[in-house]
C-alpha positions in Angstrom: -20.0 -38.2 23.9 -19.4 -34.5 25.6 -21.1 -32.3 22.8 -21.4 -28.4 22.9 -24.2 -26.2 21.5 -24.0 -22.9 21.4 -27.4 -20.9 20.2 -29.0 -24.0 22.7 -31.7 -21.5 23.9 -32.8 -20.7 20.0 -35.3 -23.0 17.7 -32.7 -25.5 16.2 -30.8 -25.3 19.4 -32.9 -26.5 21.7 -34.3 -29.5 19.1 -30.5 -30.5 18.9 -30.0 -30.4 22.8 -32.9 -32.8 23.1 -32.4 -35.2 20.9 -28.7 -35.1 21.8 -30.0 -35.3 25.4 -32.5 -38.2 24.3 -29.3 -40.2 22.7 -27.7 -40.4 25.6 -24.9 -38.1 25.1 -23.4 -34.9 27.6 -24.9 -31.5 26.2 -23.4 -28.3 27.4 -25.4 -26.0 26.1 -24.2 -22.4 26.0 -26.5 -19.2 25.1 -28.0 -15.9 26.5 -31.1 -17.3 27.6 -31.1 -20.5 30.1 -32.4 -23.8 28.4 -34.7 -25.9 30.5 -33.8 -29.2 28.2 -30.3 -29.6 29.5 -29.2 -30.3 32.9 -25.7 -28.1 31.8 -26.6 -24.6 30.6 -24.4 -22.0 30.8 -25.5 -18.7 30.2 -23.2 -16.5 28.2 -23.3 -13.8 25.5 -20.2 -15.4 23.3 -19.9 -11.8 21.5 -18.9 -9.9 24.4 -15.7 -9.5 26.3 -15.0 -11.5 28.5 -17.0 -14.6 26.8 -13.1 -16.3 26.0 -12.8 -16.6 29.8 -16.5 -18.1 30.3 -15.7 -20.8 27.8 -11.8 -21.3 29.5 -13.7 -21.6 32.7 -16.8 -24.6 31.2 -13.8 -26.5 29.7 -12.6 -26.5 33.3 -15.7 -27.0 35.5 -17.3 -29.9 32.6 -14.5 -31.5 30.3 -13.2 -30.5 26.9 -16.0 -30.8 24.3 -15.8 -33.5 21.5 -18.1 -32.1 19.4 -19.1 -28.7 19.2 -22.0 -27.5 17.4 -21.8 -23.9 16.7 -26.0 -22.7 15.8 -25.8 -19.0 17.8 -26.5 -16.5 15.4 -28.3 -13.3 15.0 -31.5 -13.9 12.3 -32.3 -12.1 9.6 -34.2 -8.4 10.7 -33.6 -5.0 12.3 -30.6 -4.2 13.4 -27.4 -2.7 12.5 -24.2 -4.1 10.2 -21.9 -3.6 13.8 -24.8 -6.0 15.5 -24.7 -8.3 13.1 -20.6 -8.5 13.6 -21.0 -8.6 16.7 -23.1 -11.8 17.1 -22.2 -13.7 14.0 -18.5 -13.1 13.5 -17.4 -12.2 16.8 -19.3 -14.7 18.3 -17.5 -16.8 16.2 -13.8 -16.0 17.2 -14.5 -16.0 20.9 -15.8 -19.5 20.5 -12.8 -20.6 18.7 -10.6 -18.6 21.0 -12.3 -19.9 24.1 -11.5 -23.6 22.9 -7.7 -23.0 21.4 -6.0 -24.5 24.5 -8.8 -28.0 24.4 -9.9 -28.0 20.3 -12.8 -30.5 20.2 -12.2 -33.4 17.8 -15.4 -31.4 15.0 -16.7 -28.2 14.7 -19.9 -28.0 13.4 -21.0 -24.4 12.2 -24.8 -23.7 10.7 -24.7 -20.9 8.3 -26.9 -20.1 5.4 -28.3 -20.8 1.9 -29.0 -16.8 1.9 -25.1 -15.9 1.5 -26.0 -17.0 -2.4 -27.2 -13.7 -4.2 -29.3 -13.3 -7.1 -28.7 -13.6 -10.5 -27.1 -17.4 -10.3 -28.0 -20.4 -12.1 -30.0 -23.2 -9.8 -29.5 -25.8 -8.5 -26.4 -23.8 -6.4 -23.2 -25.3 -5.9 -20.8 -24.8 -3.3 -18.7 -23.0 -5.8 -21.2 -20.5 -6.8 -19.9 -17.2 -5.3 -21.2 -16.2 -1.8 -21.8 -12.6 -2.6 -24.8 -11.6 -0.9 -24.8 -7.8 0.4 -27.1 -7.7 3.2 -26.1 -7.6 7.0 -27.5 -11.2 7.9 -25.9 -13.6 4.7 -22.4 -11.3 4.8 -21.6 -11.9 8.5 -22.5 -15.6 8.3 -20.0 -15.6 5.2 -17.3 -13.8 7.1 -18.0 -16.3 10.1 -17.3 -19.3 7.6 -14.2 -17.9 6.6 -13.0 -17.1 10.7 -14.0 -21.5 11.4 -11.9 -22.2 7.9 -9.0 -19.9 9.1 -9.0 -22.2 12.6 -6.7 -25.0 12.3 -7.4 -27.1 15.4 -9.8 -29.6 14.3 -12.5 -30.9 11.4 -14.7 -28.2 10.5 -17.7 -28.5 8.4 -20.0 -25.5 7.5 -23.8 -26.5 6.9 -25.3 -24.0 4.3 -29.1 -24.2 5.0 -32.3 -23.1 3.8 -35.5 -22.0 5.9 -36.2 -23.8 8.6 -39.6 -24.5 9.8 -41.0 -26.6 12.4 -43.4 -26.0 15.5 -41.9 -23.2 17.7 -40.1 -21.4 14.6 -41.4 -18.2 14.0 -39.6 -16.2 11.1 -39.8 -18.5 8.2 -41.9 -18.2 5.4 -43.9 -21.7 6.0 -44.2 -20.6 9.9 -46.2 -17.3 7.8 -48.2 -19.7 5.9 -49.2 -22.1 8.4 -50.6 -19.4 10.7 -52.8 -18.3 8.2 -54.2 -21.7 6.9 -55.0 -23.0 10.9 -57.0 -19.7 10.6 -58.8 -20.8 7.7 -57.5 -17.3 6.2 -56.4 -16.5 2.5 -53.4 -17.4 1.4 -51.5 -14.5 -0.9 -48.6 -15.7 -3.1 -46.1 -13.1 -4.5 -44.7 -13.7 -8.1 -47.9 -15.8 -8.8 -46.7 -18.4 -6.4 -43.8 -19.3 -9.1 -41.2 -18.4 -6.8 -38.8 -20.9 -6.1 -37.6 -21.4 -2.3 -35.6 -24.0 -0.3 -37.1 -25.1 2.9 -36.4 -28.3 5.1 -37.8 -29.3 8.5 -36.0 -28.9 11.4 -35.7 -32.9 11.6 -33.6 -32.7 8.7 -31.2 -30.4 9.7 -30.9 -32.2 12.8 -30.4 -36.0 10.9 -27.7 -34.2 8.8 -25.6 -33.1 12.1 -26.0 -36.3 13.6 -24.3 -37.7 10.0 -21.8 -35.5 10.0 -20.9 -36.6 13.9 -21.3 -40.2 13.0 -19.2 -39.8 10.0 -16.9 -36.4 10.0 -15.5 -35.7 6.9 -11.9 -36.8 5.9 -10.7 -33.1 5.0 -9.6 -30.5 7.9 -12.6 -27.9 6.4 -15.6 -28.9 4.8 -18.2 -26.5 3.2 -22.0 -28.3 2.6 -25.4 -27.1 1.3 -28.3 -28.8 2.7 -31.5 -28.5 1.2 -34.6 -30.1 0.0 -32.3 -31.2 -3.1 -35.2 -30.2 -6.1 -37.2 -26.4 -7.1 -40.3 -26.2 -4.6 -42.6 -23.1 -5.7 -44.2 -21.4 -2.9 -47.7 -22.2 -4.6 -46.7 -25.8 -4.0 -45.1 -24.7 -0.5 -48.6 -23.4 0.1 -51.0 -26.4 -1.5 -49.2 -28.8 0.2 -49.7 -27.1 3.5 -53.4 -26.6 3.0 -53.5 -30.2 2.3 -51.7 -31.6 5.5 -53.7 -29.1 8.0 -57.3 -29.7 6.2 -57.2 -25.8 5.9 -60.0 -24.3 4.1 -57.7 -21.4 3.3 -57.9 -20.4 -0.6 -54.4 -19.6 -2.6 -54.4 -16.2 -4.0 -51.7 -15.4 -6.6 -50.9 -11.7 -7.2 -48.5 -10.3 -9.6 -46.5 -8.3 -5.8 -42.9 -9.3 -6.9 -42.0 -11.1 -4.1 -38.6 -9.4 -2.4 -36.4 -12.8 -2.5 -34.8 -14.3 -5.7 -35.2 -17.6 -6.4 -32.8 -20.3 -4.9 -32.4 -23.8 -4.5 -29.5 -25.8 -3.6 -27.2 -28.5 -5.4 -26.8 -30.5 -2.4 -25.1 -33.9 -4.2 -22.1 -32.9 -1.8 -23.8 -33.7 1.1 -25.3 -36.6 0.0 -22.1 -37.8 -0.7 -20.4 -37.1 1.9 -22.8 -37.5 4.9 -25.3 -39.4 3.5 -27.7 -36.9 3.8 -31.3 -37.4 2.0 -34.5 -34.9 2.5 -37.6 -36.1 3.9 -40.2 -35.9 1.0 -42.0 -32.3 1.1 -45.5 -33.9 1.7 -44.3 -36.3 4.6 -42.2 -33.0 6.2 -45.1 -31.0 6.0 -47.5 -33.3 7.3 -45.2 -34.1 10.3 -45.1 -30.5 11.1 -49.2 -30.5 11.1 -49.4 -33.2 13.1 -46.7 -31.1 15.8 -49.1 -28.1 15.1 -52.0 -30.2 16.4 -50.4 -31.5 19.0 
């Protein structure tokens, strides 16, 4: 199977071009940076002009995709709303335009829990509105609605949570870990009682390889992902202690934390992909064990 990833340079990128790689199928990977773990890396900004005729040219110089796996993105942090655009929904077009003449059989696009705003009941359903006002979850909203405008093949849409895993380093379990290696404190905001969704990177990756080996039936398909139950931080942080042997002590402090809390219905995936979380103790101790290693 021909599969391209765009974004094959970033964290989940490059763990999806290897164990693509590993199953024996043809990765094109296509990103700003070069990616040692594919033999077929094409270097490309997809937000720019001229990126259409980059992707025109691939399609002629390696073969039509089957399966494309859309994970570029610009992550949550500085920068301005017309950045944001810029990689996330024109990215986003280009890609789509770039393939018009040779769709791929699926579409795979990774977006975001984060497009959820506050103030909604948990577990969140696909249905809840997607309302968030910041740059990051508003241009990954306006991207799903620019792959459920396309027409040419099966789209699904992966709403995820955090992502952590060794060479992450922006999540909130990333934070944690590099202070309990250390042996240093631990402070929780809200008293620890905020609730977050987190998954490994594994996870994420099992879930695209479902959707792959069994595509939904329905031209567009919208899916959260998600460890599928509320997870505090405090036991986020207790459970990581435990798995790294970290003598680091949990300090809860009344410092509102600046998130809301959020966790996802994800009965859709399960459903429809078969997709089933990896227990939070066996994730986490997984992810020691990479730290170790």
């Amino acid at each position: 199977m021909k599969i391209w990833i765009t974004g094959c340079a970033g964290f989940l990128g490059r763990r999806l071009a290897r164990t693509f790689t590993d199953s024996g199928s043809e990765v094109v990977g296509l990103s700003r940076r070069s990616c040692a773990d594919i033999a077929q890396s094409v270097v490309v900004d997809l937000s720019r002009n001229g990126a259409v005729q980059v992707i025109r040219e691939t399609v002629a110089s390696t073969g039509a995709p089957e399966v494309v796996i859309h994970a570029a993105s610009k992550q949550p942090g500085s920068g301005s709303l017309s950045d944001f655009v810029r990689a996330n929904v024109q990215t986003s077009f280009n890609l789509l335009q770039g393939l018009s003449e040779y769709p791929p059989k699926q579409v795979i696009y990774t977006s975001t829990l984060s497009v959820y705003g506050p103030g909604l009941s948990c577990p969140v359903s696909e249905g809840a509105p997607a309302v968030a006002p910041q740059s990051y979850p508003a241009t990954k909203r306006w991207a799903e609605e620019v792959m459920q405008c396309w027409k040419g093949c099966q789209v699904t849409v992966f709403r995820m949570p955090s992502l952590y895993g060794q060479g992450q380093a922006d999540s909130f379990i990333d934070g944690l870990a590099r202070l309990a290696v250390r042996g240093e404190p631990l402070e929780l905001y809200s008293r620890g009682e905020l609730v977050r969704d987190a998954l490994h990177v594994s996870d994420i990756v099992s879930a695209i390889q479902s959707c792959i080996n069994h595509p939904p039936s329905v031209q567009f398909s919208l899916m959260n992902l998600g460890c599928g139950r509320p997870v505090s931080t405090m036991e986020y942080a207790a459970t990581l202690i435990e798995a790294l042997g970290s003598s680091s002590q949990l300090i809860k402090t009344d410092r509102l934390a600046s998130q809301h809390d959020l966790w996802a219905d994800i009965s859709l995936a399960r459903r429809t992909i078969g997709f089933e979380p990896t227990e939070l103790r066996q994730s986490l101790e997984a992810y020691a064990n990479e730290l170790r290693a």
